[in-house]
PLY file of the C-alpha trace (Angstrom):
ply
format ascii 1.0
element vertex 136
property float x
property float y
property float z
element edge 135
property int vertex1
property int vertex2
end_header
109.91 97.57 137.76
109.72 101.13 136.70
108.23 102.53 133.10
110.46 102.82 130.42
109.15 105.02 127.90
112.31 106.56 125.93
115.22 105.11 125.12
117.69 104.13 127.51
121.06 105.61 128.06
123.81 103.55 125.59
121.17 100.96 124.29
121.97 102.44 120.52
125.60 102.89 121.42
125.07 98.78 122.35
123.05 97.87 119.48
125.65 99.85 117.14
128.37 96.48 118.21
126.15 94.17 116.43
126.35 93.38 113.07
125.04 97.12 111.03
123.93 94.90 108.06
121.86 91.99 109.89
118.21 92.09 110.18
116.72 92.73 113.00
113.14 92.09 114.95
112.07 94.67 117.60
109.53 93.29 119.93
107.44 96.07 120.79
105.58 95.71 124.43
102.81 98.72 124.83
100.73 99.68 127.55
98.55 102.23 126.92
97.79 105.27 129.38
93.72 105.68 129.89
94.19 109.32 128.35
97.24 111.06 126.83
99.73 113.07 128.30
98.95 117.02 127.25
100.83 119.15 124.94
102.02 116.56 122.37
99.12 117.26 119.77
96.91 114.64 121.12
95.27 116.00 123.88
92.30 114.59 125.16
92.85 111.53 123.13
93.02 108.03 124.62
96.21 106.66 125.08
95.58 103.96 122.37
93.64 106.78 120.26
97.14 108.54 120.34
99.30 105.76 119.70
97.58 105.21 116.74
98.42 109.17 115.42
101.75 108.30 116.44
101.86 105.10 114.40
100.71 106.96 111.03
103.87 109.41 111.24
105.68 106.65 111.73
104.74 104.80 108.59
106.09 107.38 106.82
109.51 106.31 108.15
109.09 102.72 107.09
110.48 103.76 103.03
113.54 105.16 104.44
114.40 102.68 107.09
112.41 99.36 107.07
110.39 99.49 110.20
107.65 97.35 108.42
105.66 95.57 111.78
104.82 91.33 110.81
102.70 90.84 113.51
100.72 92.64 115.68
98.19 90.97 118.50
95.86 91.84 121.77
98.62 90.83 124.76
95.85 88.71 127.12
97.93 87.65 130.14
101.21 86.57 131.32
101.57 83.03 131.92
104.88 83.03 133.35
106.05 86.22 135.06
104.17 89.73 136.10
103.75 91.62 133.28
100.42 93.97 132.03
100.44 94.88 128.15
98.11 95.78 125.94
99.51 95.35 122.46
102.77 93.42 121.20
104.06 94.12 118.03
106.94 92.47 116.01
109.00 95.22 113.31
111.06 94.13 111.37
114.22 96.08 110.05
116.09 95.34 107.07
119.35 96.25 108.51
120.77 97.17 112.28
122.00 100.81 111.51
118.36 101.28 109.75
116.69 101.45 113.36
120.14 102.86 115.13
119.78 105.78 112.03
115.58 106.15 112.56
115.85 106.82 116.26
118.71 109.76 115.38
116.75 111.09 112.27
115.34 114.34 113.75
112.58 114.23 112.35
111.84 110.88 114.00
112.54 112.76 117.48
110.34 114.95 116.74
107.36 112.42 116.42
108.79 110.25 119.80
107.36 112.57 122.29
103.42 111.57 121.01
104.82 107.66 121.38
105.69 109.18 125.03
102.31 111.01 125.54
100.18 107.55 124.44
102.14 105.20 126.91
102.40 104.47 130.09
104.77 101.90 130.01
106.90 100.50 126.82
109.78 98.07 126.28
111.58 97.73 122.37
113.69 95.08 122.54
115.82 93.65 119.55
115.95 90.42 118.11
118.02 88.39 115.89
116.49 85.64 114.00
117.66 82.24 114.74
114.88 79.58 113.33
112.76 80.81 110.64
109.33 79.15 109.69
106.52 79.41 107.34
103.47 79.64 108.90
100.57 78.68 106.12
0 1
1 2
2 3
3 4
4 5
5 6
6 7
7 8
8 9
9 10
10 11
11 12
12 13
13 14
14 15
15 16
16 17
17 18
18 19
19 20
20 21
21 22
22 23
23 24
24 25
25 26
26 27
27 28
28 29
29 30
30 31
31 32
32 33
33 34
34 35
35 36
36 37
37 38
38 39
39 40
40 41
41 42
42 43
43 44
44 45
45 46
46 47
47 48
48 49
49 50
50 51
51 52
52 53
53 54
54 55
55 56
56 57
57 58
58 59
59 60
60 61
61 62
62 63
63 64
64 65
65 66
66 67
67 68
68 69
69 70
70 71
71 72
72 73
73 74
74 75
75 76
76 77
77 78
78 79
79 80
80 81
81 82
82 83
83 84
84 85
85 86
86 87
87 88
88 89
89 90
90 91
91 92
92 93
93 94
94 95
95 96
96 97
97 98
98 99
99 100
100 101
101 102
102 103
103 104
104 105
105 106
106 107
107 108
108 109
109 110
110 111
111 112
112 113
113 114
114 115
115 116
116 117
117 118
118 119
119 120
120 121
121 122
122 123
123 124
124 125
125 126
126 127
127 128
128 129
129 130
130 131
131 132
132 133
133 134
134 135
């Protein structure tokens, strides 16, 4: 399978069919490159080093649009399938069109290149709740 870093050609386009007012979960699969791409202000950082400059710029998007992540854990191994992540993370959205609108804010683009520089491979893939329950 090859690595998907940016977004792929029509996924918003798709996601903008769904329901613009539901809530959505984006399951957020990261593997980390050993160092960071050059030229994206975080040169000679780790990839994981870099992520994390990427991540606080993108908290700054999170009173605008949502993006709030739930849950956030070490990935340790696959049990079924071949996969190799470092990091999952769930985000929550309040609304559809607030993630469709974040990855079309410009200034947002302007931040997704660092996301790019810190990865080596990356899947986002959205979710609609269907069983909620409360962990205590």
């Amino acid at each position: 399978m090859k690595a998907s870093i940016n977004v792929e050609e029509g996924a918003l386009e798709l996601m903008s069919k769904g329901n613009l007012e539901e809530p959505v979960i984006m399951l957020n699969l990261l593997k980390y490159l050993d160092i960071a791409k050059v030229g994206f202000g975080v040169d000679g950082l780790t990839g994981r080093k870099a992520y994390e400059v990427y991540g606080k710029k993108f908290a700054k998007f999170q009173p605008k649009y949502g993006g709030e992540p739930i849950w956030m854990g070490k990935v340790h191994n696959s049990i079924i399938g071949i996969d190799d992540w470092d990091i999952s993370i769930l985000v929550r959205y309040p609304k559809r069109i607030n993630f469709i609108n974040m990855f079309n804010d410009p200034d947002y683009k302007a931040i997704a290149p660092i996301r790019a520089a810190a990865l080596k491979d990356s899947r986002i893939i959205e979710m609609s709740e269907l069983l909620h329950r409360n962990i205590k």
